[in-house]
LOTOR-988912 format. One record per residue (C-alpha): residue number from 1; x, y negated, z negated. Coordinates in steps of 0.2 Angstrom, whole numbers, plus 5000, padded with zeros to 4 digits. Layout:
<rs>
R     n      u      v      w
R   NUM      X      Y      Z
...
</rs>
This chain:
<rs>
R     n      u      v      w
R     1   4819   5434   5152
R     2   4822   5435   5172
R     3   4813   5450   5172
R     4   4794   5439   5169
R     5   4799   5431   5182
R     6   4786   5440   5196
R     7   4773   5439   5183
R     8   4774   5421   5180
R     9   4775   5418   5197
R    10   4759   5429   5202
R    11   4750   5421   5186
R    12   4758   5401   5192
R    13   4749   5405   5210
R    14   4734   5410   5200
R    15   4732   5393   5189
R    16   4735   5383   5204
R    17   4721   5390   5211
R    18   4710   5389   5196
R    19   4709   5374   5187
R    20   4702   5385   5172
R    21   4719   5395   5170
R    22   4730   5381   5175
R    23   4721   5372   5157
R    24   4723   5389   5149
R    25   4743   5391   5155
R    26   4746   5371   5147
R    27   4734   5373   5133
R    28   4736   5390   5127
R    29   4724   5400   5116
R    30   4713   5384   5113
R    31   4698   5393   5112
R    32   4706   5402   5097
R    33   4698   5395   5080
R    34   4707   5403   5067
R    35   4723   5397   5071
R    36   4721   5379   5075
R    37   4730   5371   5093
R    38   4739   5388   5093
R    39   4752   5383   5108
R    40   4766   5396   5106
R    41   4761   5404   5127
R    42   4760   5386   5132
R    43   4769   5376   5142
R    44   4761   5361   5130
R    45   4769   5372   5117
R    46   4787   5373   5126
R    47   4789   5356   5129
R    48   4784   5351   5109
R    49   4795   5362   5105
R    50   4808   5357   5117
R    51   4808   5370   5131
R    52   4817   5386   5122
R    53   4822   5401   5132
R    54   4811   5410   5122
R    55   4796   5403   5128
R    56   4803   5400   5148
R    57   4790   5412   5155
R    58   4776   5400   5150
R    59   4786   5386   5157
R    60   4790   5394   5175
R    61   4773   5400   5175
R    62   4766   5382   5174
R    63   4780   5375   5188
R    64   4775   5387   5199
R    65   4756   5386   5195
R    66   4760   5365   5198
R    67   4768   5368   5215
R    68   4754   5379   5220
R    69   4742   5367   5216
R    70   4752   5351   5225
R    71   4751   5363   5240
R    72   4732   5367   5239
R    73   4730   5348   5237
R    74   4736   5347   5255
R    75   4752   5338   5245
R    76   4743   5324   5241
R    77   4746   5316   5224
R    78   4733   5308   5220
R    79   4722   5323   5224
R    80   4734   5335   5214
R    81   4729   5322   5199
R    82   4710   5321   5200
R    83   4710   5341   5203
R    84   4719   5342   5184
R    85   4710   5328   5179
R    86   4694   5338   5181
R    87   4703   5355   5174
R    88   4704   5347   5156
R    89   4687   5340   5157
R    90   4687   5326   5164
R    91   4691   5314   5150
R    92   4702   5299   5148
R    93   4717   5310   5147
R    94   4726   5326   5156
R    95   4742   5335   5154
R    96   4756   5335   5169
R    97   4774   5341   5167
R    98   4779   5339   5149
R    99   4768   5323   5142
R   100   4749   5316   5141
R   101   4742   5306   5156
R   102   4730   5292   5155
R   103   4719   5287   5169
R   104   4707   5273   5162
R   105   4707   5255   5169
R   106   4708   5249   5152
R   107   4723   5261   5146
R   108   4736   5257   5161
R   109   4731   5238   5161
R   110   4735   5239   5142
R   111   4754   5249   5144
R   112   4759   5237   5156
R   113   4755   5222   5149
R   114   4766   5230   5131
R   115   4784   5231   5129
R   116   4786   5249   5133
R   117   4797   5262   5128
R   118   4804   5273   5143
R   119   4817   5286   5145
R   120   4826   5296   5160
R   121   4809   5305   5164
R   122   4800   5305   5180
R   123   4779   5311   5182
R   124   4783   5315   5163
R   125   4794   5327   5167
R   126   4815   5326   5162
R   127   4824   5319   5177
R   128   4838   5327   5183
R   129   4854   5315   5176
R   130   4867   5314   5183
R   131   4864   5326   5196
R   132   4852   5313   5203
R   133   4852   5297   5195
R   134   4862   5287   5184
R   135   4858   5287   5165
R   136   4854   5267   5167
R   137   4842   5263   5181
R   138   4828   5248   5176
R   139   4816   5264   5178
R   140   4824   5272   5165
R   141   4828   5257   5152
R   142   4816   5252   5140
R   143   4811   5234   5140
R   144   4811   5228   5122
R   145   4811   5210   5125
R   146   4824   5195   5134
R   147   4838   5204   5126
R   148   4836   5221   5131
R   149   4850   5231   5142
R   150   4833   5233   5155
R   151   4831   5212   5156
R   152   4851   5208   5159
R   153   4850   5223   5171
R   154   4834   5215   5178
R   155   4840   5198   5177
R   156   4856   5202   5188
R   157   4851   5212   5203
R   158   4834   5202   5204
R   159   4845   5183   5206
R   160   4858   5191   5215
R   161   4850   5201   5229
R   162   4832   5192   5227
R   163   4831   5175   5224
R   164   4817   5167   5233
R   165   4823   5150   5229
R   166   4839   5154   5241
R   167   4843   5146   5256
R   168   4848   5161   5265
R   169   4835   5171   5257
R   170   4821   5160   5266
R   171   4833   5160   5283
R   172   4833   5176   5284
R   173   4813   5180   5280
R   174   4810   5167   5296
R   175   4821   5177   5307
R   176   4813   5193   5301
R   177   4800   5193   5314
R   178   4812   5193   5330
R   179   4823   5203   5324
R   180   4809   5219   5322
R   181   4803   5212   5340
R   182   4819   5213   5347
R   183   4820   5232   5342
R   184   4803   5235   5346
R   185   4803   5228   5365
R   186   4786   5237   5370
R   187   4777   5241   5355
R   188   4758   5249   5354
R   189   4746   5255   5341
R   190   4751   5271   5341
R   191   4769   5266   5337
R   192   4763   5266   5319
R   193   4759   5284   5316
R   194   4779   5286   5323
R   195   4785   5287   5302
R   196   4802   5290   5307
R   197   4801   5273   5316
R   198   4792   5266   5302
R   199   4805   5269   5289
R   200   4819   5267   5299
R   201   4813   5249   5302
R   202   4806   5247   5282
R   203   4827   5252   5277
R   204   4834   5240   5292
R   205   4823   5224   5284
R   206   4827   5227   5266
R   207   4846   5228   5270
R   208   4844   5212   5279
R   209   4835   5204   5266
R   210   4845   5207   5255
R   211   4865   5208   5263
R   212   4860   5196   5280
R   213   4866   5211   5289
R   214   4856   5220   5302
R   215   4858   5238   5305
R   216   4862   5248   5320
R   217   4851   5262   5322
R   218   4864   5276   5316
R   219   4868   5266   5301
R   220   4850   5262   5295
R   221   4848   5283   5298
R   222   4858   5284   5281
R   223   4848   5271   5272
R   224   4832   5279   5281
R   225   4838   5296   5272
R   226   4834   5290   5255
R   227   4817   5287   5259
R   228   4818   5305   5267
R   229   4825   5314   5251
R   230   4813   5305   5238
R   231   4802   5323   5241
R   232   4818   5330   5230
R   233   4818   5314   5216
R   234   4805   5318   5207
R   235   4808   5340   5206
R   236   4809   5347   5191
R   237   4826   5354   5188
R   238   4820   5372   5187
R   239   4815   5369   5205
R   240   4832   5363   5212
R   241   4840   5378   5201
R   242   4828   5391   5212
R   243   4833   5380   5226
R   244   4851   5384   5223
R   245   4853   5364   5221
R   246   4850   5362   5240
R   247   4839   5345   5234
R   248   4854   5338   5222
R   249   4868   5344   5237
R   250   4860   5333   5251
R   251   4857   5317   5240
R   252   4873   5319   5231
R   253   4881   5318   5251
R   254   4869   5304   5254
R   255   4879   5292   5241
R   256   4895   5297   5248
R   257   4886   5291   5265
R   258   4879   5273   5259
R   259   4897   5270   5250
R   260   4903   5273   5266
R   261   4892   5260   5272
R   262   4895   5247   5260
R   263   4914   5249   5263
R   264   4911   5247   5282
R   265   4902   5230   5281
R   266   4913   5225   5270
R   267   4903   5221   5256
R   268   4912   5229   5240
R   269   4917   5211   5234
R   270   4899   5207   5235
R   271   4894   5223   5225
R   272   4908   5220   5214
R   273   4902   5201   5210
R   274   4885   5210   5206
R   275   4891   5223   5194
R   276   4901   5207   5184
R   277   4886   5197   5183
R   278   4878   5213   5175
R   279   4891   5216   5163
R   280   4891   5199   5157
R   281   4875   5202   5154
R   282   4778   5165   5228
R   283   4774   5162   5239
R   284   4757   5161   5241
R   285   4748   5178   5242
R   286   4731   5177   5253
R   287   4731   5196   5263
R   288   4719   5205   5255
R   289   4722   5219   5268
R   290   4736   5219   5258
R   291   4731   5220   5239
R   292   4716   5231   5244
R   293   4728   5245   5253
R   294   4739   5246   5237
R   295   4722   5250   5227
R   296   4716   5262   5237
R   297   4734   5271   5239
R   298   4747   5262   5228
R   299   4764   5265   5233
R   300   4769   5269   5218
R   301   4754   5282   5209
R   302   4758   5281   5192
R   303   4773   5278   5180
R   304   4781   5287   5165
R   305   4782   5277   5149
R   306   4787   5284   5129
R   307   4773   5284   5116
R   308   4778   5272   5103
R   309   4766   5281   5090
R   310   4757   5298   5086
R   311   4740   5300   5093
R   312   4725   5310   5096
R   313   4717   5314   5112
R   314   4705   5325   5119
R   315   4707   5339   5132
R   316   4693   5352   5139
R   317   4684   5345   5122
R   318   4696   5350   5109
R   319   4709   5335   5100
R   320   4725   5338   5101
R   321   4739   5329   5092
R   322   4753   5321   5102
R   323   4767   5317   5091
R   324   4778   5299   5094
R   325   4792   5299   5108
R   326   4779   5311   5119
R   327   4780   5307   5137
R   328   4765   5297   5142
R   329   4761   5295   5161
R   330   4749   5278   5165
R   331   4741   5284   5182
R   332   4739   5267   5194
R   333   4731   5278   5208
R   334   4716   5284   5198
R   335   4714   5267   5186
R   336   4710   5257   5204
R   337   4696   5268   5207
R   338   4687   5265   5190
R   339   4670   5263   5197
R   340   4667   5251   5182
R   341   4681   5239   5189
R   342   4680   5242   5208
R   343   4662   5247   5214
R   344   4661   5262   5226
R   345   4680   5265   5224
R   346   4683   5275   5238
R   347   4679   5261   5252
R   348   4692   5252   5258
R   349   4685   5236   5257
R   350   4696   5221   5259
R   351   4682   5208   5256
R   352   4681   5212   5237
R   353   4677   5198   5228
R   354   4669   5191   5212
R   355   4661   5176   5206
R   356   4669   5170   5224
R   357   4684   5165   5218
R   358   4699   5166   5227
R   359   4717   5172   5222
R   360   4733   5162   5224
R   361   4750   5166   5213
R   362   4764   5157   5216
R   363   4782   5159   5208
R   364   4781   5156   5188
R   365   4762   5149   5187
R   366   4744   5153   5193
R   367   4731   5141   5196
R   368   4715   5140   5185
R   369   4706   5145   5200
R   370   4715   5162   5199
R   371   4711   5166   5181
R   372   4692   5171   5188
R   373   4696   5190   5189
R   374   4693   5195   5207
R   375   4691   5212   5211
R   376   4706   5213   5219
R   377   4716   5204   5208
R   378   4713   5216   5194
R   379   4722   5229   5207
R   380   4734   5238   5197
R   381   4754   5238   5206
R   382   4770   5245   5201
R   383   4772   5236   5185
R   384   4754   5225   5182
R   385   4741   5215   5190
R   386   4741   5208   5204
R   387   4729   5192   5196
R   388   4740   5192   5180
R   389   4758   5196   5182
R   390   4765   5184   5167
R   391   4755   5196   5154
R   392   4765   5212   5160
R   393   4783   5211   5158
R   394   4789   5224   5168
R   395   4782   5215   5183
R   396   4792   5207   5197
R   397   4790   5195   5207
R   398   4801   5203   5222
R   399   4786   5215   5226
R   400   4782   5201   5239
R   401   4795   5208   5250
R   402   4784   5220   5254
R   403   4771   5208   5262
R   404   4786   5199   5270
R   405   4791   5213   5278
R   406   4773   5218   5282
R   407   4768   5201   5293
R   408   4783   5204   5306
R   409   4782   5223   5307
R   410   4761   5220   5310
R   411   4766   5208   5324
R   412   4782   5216   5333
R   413   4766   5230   5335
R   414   4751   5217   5341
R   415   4741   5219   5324
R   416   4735   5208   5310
R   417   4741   5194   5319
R   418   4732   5182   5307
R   419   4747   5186   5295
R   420   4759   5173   5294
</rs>
């Protein structure tokens, strides 16, 4: 079997090169009639049939042809998705990693308003468990209603570490702003393109909202590092294996790290109290700087869900069946550039609006006036809309830490100071 291995390689490089072979290496001998969806020299084929050692070459060969791709892309994801988008015909569907991806507006609104069915799978690929994650993280739980494992899970961490409501909570959002100032004594524009500044600063004001404790800079470094290593989370396994593990070696150190951390700050009673609770188990939003930089580059591209039934979609022209339990990626980064939903998608263009109404949510209700679907309301985040949240039941109301943490780190820097 090893000895494929420089063929598949040279044939990988080829299919991330041409989008033609890359939908010939997933799809296999579509063109062939006699044998109908003949997918044996797949990798389609190898993930149906659960990735046998028998048909690894085709497997390898698509990793590689994957990577090659990413690369060519200029590493961008969203570009990797609209270049295989196009390779299987530019439909409402494509196939990534081991499941079906659907990029329609209408198809990613409708996932994430459903109960859905997940599993330990990242960009429809298997995660790598326990090397890299714990079996039960709220990514990986299903959400089949209040008394789901994913909703006292939720539930827990989101009251415990979030809770808007919270005396200290709202203390310690007031004294966000001076406490980035203080650590940015002289700041300029061009501070911003410093990323390592950046995410040193994000990890700092996370921790402090949600521990009260603010970092020194050699400790926020080993909170920082988990932004650093997130290029490894989402690998495939066969990748850390032909990396001898070096991804899984340095995260694996990392928790030894942040326990350390923890244990330092003296806040295992605290993470204790947490872990018991899961056992037993908004503000107003105006900046449409804000809402219209998660369309055009969501922070989170797309998400990995569990088809609940058989179904039949079309790739490069042909239908092919994908059976129940499939993986199904919903792609938020190309749904907000439906041209039928945001006009000329690829303008950033905070003023979008509709029937000039304006958008307001605020903890547990939405006014009337909000109901008018605005452009930018109908932008599609991490787990919904940002118009609609009550019809999506994945969504949380703690994304607004992000926009809390933005107005202080936009003024520390002399930007945006309208935000307040």
């Amino acid at each position: 079997m090893w000895l494929t291995l420089p063929i598949s390689c040279v044939q990988g490089i080829i299919g991330g090169l041409c989008q033609f072979f890359m939908a010939f290496f997933v799809l296999g001998c579509y063109c062939c009639q006699c044998i109908p969806q003949w997918l044996c020299c797949s990798s389609m084929g190898s993930a149906e049939c659960g990735r046998p050692c028998i048909l690894a070459p085709a497997w390898w060969r698509y990793v590689i042809g994957g990577l090659t791709a990413l690369i060519a892309q200029s590493r961008s994801r969203l570009a990797l998705f609209i270049w295989e988008w196009k390779a299987f015909g530019n439909g409402d569907h494509f196939w990534h990693g081991e499941g079906f991806w659907s990029v329609t507006y209408k198809e990613c609104s409708d996932i994430m308003k459903s109960n859905q069915r997940r599993s330990s799978s990242f960009a429809c690929i298997q995660a790598c468990v326990p090397d890299l994650f714990a079996t039960n993280i709220l990514l990986f739980l299903s959400n089949n209603g209040p008394d789901s494992e994913w909703a006292y899970l939720r539930s827990a961490l989101h009251s415990t570490l979030l809770d808007h409501g919270c005396r200290d909570y709202i203390d310690r959002q007031k004294k966000l702003r001076s406490l980035v100032a203080n650590d940015w004594p002289n700041p300029k524009i061009s501070d911003l393109s410093d990323i390592d500044k950046i995410r040193l600063t994000v990890s700092k004001c996370v921790f402090y909202m949600m521990f009260g404790i603010w970092f020194s800079k050699e400790d926020a470094e080993i909170l920082k590092g988990w932004r650093d290593m997130a290029v490894y989370f989402v690998l495939p396994r066969l990748v850390h294996r032909f990396l001898f593990n070096f991804g899984i070696c340095r995260v694996q150190g990392l928790r030894v790290k942040t326990v350390g951390l923890i244990e330092k700050h003296g806040l295992e009673s605290f993470i204790m109290d947490i872990n018991e609770k899961v056992n037993r188990a908004e503000q107003g939003l105006e900046w449409v700087v804000f809402r219209e930089s998660c369309r055009i580059d969501p922070p989170v591209t797309s998400a990995t869900n569990v088809s609940k039934e058989e179904r039949v979609i079309k790739l490069r022209g042909r239908d092919y069946t994908m059976s129940e339990n499939t993986l199904n990626q919903y792609v938020l980064s190309m749904a907000n550039r439906d041209p039928s939903i945001f006009p000329n998608p690829d303008v950033f263009d905070p003023s979008r609006k509709e029937n000039g109404a304006g958008l307001r949510v605020r903890h547990r209700q939405i006014d009337d006036a909000a109901r008018v679907r605005t452009e930018l309301s109908q932008a599609l985040t991490w787990n919904g809309a940002f118009g609609t949240p009550d019809e999506a039941p994945r969504y949380g109301r703690n994304w607004t830490l992000s926009v809390k943490m933005g107005g202080p780190v936009s003024k520390a820097t002399g930007r945006l100071t309208s935000w307040n």
